[in-house]
C-alpha positions in Angstrom: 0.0 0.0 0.0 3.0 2.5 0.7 4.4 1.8 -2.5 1.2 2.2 -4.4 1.0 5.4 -2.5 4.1 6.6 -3.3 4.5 5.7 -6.9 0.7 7.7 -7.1 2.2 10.8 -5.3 5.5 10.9 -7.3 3.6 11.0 -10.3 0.9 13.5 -9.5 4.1 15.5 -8.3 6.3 15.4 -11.5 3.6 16.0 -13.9 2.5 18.9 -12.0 6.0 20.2 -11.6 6.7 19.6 -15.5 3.5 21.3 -16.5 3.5 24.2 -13.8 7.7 24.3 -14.2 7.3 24.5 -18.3 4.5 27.5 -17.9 6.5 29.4 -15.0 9.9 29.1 -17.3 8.2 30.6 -20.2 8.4 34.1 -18.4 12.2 34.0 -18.9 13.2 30.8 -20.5 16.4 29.5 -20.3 17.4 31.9 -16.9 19.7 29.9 -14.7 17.7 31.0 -11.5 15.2 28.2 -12.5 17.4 25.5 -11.1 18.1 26.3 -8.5 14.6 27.6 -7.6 12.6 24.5 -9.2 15.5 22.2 -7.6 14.8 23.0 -4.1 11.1 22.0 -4.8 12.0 18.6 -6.4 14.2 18.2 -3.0 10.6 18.5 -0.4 10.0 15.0 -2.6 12.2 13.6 0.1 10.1 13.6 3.2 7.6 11.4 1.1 10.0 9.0 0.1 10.3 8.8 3.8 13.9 10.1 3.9 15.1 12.8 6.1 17.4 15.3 3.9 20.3 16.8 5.5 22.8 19.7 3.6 25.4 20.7 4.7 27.9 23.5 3.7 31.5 23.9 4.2 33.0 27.3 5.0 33.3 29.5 2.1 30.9 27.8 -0.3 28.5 30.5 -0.5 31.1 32.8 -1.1 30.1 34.6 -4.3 32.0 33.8 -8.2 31.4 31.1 -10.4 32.1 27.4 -9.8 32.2 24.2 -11.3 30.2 21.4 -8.9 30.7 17.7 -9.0 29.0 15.4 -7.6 28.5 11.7 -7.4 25.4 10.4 -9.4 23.5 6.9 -7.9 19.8 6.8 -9.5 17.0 8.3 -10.2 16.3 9.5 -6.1 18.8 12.2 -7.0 16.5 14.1 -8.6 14.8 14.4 -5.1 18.3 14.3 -2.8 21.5 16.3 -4.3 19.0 18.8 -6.2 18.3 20.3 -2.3 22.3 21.0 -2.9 21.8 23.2 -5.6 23.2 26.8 -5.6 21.7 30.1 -7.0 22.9 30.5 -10.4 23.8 27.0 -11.5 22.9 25.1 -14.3 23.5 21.2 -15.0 25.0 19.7 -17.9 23.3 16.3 -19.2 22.9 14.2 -22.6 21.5 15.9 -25.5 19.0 12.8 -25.7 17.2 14.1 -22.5 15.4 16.9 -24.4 13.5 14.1 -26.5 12.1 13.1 -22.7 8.4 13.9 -22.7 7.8 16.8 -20.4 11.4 16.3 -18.5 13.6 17.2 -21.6 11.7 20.3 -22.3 11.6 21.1 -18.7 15.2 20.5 -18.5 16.4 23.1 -21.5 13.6 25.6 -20.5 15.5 25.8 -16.8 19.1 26.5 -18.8 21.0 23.3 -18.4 23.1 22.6 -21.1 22.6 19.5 -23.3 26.3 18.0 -24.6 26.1 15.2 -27.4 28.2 12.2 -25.3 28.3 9.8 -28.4 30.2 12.5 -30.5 34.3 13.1 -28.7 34.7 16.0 -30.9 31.2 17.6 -30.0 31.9 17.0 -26.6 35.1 18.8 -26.9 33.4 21.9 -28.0 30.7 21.9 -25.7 33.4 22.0 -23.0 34.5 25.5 -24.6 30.7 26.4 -24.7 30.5 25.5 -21.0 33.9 27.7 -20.3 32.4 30.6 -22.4 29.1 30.6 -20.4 30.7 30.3 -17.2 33.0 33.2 -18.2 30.5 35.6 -19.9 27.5 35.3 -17.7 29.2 34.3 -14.2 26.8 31.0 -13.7 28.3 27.9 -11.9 27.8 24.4 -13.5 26.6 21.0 -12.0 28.6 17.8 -13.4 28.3 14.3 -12.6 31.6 12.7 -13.4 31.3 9.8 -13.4 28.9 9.7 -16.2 26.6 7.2 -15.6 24.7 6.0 -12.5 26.4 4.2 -10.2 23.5 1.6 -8.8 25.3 1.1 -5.8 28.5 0.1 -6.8 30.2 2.9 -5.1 32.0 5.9 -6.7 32.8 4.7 -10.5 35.7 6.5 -12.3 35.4 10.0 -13.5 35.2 11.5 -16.6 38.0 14.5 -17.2 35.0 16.9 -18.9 34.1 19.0 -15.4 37.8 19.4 -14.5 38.5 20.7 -18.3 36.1 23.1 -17.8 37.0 24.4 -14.4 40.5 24.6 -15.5 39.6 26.7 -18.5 37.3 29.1 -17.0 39.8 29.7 -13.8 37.4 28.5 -11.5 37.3 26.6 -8.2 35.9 22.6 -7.9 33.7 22.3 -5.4 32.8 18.2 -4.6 29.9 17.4 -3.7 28.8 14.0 -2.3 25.3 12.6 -1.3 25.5 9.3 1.0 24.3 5.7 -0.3 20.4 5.9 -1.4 20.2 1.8 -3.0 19.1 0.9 -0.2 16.1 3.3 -0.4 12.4 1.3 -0.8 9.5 2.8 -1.7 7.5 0.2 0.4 8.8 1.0 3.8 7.6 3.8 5.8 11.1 5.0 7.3 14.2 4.8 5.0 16.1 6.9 7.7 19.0 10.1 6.6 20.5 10.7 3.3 23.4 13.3 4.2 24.1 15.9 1.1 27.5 17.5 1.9 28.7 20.2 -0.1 32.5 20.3 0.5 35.5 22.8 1.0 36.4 24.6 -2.6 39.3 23.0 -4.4 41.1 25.9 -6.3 42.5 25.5 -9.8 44.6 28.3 -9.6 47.9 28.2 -11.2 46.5 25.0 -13.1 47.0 24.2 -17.0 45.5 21.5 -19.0 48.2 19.0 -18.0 47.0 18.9 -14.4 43.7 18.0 -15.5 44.1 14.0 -14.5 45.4 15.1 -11.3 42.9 17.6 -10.4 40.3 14.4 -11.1 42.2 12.2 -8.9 42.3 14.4 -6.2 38.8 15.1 -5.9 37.6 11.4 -6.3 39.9 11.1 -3.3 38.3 13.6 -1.6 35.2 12.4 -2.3 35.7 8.9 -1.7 37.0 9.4 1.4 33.6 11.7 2.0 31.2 8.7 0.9 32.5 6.2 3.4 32.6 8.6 6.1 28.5 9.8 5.5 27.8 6.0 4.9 29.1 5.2 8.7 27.4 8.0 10.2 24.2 6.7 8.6 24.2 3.5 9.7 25.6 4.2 13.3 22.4 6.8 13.1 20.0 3.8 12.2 21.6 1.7 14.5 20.2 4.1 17.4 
């Protein structure tokens, strides 16, 4: 009956949301204040999933200028968990393929993400110089998953160098972000306990050229390696009480 419930409620919720979020877009499509105001909605989602959201934010984050965000990307209950993450003037980057997504891809480009072509290297190149040029010319942060793909539970996959390009190009800081383990997450029990969203320390890029790009990557997966076990322990010793 709860998962009947839910799956009832989520739907309800996301048509309405890609019907009202379309019509309240077309005032000033494409204006990056969309995500993060239409984001922070999709994040309430999470008390009827029956998971209590906690965000936290490490000094200096909210610090004014442009960044590049990275986060790790599990399935489809981050739409509802890392979107309470989201900062004022930031826009995603996802597959070009998502606009062809009946109300969701046009809901997506109306916000001002940016679509990038994933099955085309030499598009994707460019579209990292588009993403640099945004960032530069109208001072907007972007939101990258790299790793790519969804991880299903198999912990943090490798990343992808696109985010780190891009940060590196437009002089601007990484800042990881890292959402603990939601697989476990059922939509036919009542409690499914804390999923911790911690938005860490900035990781500057200053002084950095093109050649540092692999090691810029490596560093942050450490970083947020290191971050996932630690939110995944203080979870379950949470549970455990």
């Amino acid at each position: 009956m709860i998962f009947l419930l839910r799956i009832v409620a989520i739907a309800i919720f996301a048509v309405f949301m890609f019907v009202f979020g379309c019509g309240y877009c077309l005032f000033s499509p494409r204006n990056p204040k969309h995500v993060y105001t239409l984001g922070r909605l999709f994040s309430k989602m999470t008390r009827v999933l029956g998971v209590k959201l906690e965000v936290r934010h490490a000094a200096g984050v909210n610090a004014s200028g442009a960044k590049v965000y990275v986060a790790n990307h599990q399935n489809s209950y981050d739409l509802f968990t890392v979107s309470g993450a989201i900062m004022p003037k930031t826009v995603t980057v996802g597959k070009k393929s998502l606009v062809w997504m009946p109300l969701f891809g046009q809901f997506y480009w109306l916000t001002g993400n940016i679509l990038i072509d994933r099955t085309n290297r030499s598009k994707a190149a460019g579209t990292i110089g588009q993403i640099v040029s945004k960032i530069k010319k109208q001072k907007v942060s972007v939101w990258m998953f790299p790793e790519g793909t969804r991880s299903r539970g198999r912990g943090l996959l490798p990343f992808k160098t696109g985010a780190f390009h891009a940060a590196i190009g437009a002089e601007v800081p990484v800042v990881p972000i890292v959402c603990s383990s939601t697989d476990k997450i059922k939509l036919n029990r009542w409690n499914n306990g804390v999923v911790i969203v911690e938005i860490m320390p900035p990781v500057s890029t200053e002084g950095l050229a093109r050649e540092d790009v692999r090691e810029l990557s490596t560093t942050c997966r450490d970083m947020m390696k290191d971050k996932l076990i630690e939110l995944d322990a203080e979870v379950a010793t949470r549970a455990g009480k």
